[in-house]
BABADO-629156 format. One record per residue (C-alpha): residue in three letters; x, y, z. Coordinates in nm, 4 decimals. Layout:
N
ALA	X	Y	Z
...
end
This chain:
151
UNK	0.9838	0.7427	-1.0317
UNK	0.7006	0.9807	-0.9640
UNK	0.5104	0.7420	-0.7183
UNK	0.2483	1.0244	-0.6647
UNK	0.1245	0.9609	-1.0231
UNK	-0.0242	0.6067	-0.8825
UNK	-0.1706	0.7723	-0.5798
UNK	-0.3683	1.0518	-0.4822
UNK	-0.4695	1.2471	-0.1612
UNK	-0.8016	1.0519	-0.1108
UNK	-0.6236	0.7540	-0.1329
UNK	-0.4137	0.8096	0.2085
UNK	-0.5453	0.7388	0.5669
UNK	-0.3176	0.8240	0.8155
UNK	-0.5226	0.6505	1.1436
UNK	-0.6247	0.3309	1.0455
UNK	-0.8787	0.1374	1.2680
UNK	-0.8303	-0.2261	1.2024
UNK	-0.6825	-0.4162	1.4784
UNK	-0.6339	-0.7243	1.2736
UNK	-0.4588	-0.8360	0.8892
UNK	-0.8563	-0.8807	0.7625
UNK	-0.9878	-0.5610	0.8725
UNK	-0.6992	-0.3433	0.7114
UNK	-0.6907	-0.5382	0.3884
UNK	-1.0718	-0.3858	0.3914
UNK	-0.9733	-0.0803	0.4909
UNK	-0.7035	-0.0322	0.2186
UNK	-0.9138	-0.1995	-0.0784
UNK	-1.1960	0.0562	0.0516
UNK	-0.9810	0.3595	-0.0035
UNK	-0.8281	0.2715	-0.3002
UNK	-1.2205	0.1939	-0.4538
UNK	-1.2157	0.5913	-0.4136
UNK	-0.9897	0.5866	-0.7475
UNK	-1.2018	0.6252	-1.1040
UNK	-0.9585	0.3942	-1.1625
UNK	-1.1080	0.0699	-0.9723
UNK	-1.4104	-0.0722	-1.1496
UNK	-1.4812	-0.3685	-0.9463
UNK	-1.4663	-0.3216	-0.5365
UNK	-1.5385	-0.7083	-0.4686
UNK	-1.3259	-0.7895	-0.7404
UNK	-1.0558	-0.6042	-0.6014
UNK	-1.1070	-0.7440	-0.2603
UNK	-1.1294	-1.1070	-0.3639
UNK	-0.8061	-1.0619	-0.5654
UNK	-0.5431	-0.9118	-0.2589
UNK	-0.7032	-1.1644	0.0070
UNK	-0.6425	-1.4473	-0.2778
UNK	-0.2162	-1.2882	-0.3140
UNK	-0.2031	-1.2238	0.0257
UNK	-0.2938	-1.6157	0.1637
UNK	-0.0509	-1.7127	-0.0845
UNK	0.2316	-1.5645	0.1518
UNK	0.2540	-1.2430	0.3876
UNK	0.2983	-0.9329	0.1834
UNK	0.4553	-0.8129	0.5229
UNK	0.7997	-0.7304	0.4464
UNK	0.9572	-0.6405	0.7780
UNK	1.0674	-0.3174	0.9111
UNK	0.7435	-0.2370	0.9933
UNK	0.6208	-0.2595	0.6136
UNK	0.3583	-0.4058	0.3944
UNK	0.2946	-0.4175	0.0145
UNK	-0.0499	-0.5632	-0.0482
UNK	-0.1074	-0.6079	-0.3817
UNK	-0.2460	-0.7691	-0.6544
UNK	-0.2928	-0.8115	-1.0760
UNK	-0.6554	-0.7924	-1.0935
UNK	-0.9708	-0.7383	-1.3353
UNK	-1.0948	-0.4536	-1.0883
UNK	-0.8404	-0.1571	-1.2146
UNK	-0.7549	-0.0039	-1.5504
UNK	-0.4653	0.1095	-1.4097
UNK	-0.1961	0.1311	-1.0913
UNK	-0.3304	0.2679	-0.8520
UNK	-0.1909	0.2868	-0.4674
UNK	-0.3517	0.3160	-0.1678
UNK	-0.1642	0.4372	0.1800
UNK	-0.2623	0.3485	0.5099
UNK	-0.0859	0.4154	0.8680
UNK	-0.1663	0.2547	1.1916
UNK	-0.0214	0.4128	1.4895
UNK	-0.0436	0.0972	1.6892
UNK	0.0652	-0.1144	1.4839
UNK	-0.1363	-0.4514	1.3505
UNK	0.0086	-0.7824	1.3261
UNK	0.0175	-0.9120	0.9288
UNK	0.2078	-1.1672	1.0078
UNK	0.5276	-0.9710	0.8907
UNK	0.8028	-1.1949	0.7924
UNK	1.0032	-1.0235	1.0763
UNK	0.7137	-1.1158	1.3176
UNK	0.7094	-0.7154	1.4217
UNK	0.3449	-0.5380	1.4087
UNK	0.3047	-0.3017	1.0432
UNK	0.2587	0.0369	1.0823
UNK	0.2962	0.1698	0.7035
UNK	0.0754	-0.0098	0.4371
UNK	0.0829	0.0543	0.0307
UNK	-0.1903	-0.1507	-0.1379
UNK	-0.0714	-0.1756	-0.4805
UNK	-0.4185	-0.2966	-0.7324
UNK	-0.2337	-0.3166	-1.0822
UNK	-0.4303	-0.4157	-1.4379
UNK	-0.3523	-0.7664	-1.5316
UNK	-0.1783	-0.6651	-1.8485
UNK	0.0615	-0.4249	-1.6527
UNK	0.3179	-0.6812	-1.7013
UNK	0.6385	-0.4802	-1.5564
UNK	0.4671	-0.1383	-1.4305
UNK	0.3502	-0.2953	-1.1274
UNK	0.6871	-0.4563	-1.0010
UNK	0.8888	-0.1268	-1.0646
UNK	0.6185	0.0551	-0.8507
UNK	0.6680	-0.2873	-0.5690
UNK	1.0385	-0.2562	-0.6178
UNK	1.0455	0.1089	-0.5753
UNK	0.8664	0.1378	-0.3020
UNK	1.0560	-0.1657	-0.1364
UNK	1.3746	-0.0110	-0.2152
UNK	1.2625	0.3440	-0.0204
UNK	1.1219	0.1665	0.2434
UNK	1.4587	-0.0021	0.3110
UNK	1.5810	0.3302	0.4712
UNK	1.4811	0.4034	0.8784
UNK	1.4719	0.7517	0.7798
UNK	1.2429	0.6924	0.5461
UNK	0.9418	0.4693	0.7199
UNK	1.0469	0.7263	1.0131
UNK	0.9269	1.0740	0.7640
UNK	0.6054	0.8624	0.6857
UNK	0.5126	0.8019	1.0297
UNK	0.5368	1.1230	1.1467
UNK	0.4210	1.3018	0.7796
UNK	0.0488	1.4988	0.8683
UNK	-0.1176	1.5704	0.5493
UNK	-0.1896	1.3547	0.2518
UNK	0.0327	1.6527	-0.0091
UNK	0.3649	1.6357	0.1844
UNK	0.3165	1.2218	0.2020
UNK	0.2935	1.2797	-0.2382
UNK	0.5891	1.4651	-0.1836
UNK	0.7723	1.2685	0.0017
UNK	0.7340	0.9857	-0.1871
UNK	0.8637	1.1170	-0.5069
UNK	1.1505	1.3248	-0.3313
UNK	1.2893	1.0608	-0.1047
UNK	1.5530	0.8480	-0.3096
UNK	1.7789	0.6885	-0.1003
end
């Protein structure tokens, strides 16, 4: 899967500020209102806090998928963030996120959006992995990676 197709370079931030879960949800929803995809900002905003209080999107290993079905996109779109520090999202592994994908999908994307989730979960599985896209400088070789990578 070609996860580049969802994303694009102005839609990566490699030195996120937020400190806290609130502040990078804002961060991420802000960058991925970049896309002519995302119609609706608010809308967008509204939607991941409302799927995100519903239970952590913080997978572990230092990952986290927020996401959401929403009004505010015609289409996938994905947004990448990095925090050096790390920020606490209350990870189910209790260990501080460093590598965020915000995934805004249509509401009518019935399947699309969960092969993007499960994709991405499934390369985000490997330590190798999470350890290129901490250390990956520019927003083209982070495209790359991510449709390269495929273990």
């Amino acid at each position: 899967m070609k996860l580049s197709k969802f994303c694009e370079e102005h839609l990566i931030q490699f030195d996120l500020a937020g400190t806290a879960k609130s502040e990078i949800i804002e961060e991420l929803v802000e960058l991925a209102s970049k896309s002519k995809l995302v119609k609706d900002k608010a809308q967008l905003l509204k939607d991941i806090i409302t799927r995100e209080n519903l239970v952590t999107t913080g997978v572990g290993y230092g990952v986290a998928f927020p996401h959401a079905k929403t009004k505010a996109t015609r289409g996938i779109v994905i947004a990448f963030g990095r925090s050096e520090k790390g920020v606490d999202f209350e990870a189910m592994d209790k260990k501080p996120v460093h590598l965020f994908f915000l995934i805004a999908a249509p509401e009518d994307a019935i399947g699309a959006h969960l092969k993007v989730m499960a994709h991405l979960s499934f390369l985000m599985k490997s330590e190798k992995n999470r350890e290129k896209l901490m250390t990956v400088k520019s927003p083209g070789e982070l495209l790359q990676i991510l449709d390269t990578i495929n273990e």
